[in-house]
Wavefront OBJ file of the C-alpha trace (Angstrom):
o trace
v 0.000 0.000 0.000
v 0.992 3.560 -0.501
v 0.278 6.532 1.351
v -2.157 9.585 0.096
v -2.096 12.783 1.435
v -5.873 14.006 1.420
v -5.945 18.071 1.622
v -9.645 19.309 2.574
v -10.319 23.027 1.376
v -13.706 25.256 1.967
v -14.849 28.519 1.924
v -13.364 30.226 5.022
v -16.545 30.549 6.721
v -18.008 27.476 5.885
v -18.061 25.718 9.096
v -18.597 28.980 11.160
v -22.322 29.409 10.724
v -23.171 26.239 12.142
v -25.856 25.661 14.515
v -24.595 23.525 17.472
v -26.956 21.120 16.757
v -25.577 21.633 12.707
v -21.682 21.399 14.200
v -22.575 18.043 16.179
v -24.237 16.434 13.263
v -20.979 17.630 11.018
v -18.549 16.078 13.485
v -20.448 12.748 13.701
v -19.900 12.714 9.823
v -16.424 12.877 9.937
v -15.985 10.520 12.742
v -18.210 8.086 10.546
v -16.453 8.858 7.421
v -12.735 8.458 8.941
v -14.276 5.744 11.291
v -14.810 3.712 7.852
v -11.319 4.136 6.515
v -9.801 3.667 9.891
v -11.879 -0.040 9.946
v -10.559 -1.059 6.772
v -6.616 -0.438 8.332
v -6.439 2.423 5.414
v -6.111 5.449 8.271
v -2.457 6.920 8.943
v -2.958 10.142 10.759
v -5.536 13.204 10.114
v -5.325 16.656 12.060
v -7.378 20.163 11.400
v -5.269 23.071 10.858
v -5.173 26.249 13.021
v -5.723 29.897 11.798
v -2.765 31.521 12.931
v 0.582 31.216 11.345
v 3.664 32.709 9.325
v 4.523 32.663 5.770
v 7.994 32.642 5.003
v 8.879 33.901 1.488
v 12.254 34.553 -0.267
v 14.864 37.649 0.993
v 14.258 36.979 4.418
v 10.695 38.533 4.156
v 7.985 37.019 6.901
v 4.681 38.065 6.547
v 1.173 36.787 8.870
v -0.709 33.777 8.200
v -1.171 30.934 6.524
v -3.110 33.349 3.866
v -3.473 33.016 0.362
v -4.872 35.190 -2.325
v -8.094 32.654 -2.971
v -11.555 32.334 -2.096
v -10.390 29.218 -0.420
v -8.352 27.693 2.961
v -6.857 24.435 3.843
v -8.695 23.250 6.749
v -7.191 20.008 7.532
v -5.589 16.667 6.263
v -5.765 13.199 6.350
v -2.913 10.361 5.318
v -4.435 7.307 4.161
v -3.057 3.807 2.910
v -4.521 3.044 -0.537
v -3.405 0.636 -3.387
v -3.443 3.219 -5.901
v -4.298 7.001 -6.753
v -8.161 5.393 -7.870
v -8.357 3.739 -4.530
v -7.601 7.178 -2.649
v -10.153 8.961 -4.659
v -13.007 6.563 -4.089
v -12.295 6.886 -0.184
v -12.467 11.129 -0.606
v -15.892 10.780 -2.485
v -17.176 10.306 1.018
v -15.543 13.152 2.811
v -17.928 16.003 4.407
v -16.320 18.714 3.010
v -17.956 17.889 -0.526
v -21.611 18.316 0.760
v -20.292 21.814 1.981
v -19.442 22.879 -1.845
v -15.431 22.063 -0.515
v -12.874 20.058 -2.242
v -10.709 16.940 -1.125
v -7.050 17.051 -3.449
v -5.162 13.944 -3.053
v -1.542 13.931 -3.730
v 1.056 10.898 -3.048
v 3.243 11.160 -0.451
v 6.622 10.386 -1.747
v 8.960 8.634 0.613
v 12.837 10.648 1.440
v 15.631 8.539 2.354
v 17.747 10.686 3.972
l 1 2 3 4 5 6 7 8 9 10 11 12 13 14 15 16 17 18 19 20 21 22 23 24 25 26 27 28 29 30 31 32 33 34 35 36 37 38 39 40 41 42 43 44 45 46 47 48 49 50 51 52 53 54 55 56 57 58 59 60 61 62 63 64 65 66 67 68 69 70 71 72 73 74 75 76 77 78 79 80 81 82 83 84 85 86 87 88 89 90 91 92 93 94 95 96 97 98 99 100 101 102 103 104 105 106 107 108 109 110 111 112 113 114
């Protein structure tokens, strides 16, 4: 098996304007929807991302935050096992962030032997 790298993006406010009732139903989903990958021995690791940050760019210049000039942020990630690149996109069909209007991009996660 190889390991995918599953990005999650949304709309900056998307998860803000939830109910609690809205934000407990949300969270179930994802704890069903990793709950599923994690029972078929697929799950690696999966964390959400905080909104604070730095940027560092080239000639020593630091700027705030993780921000980026697009309608969109990263939100979180998940690594899963998969036996190919098809396998990894069949698993992200499922992910909340879809029924949201997000977007899941899966990239491989190549190994370094250092």
């Amino acid at each position: 098996m190889k390991e995918f790298m599953m990005i999650f993006r949304s709309e900056p406010n998307a998860w803000g304007n939830l109910s609690p009732e809205q934000m407990q139903a949300s969270t179930k989903k994802w704890q069903d929807w990793i709950g599923g990958i994690a029972a078929q021995e697929k799950f690696v690791s999966t964390n959400r991302l905080g909104f604070s940050g730095k940027t560092i760019k080239p000639n020593d210049v630091t700027i705030d935050g993780p921000y980026a000039e697009l309608k969109e942020i990263v939100g979180g990630y998940m690594v899963v096992k998969a036996k190919n690149l098809e396998d990894a996109v069949q698993m992200a069909k499922g992910c909340p962030t879809i029924s949201i209007g997000g977007s899941v991009e899966i990239r491989d996660v190549m190994e370094i032997n250092l």
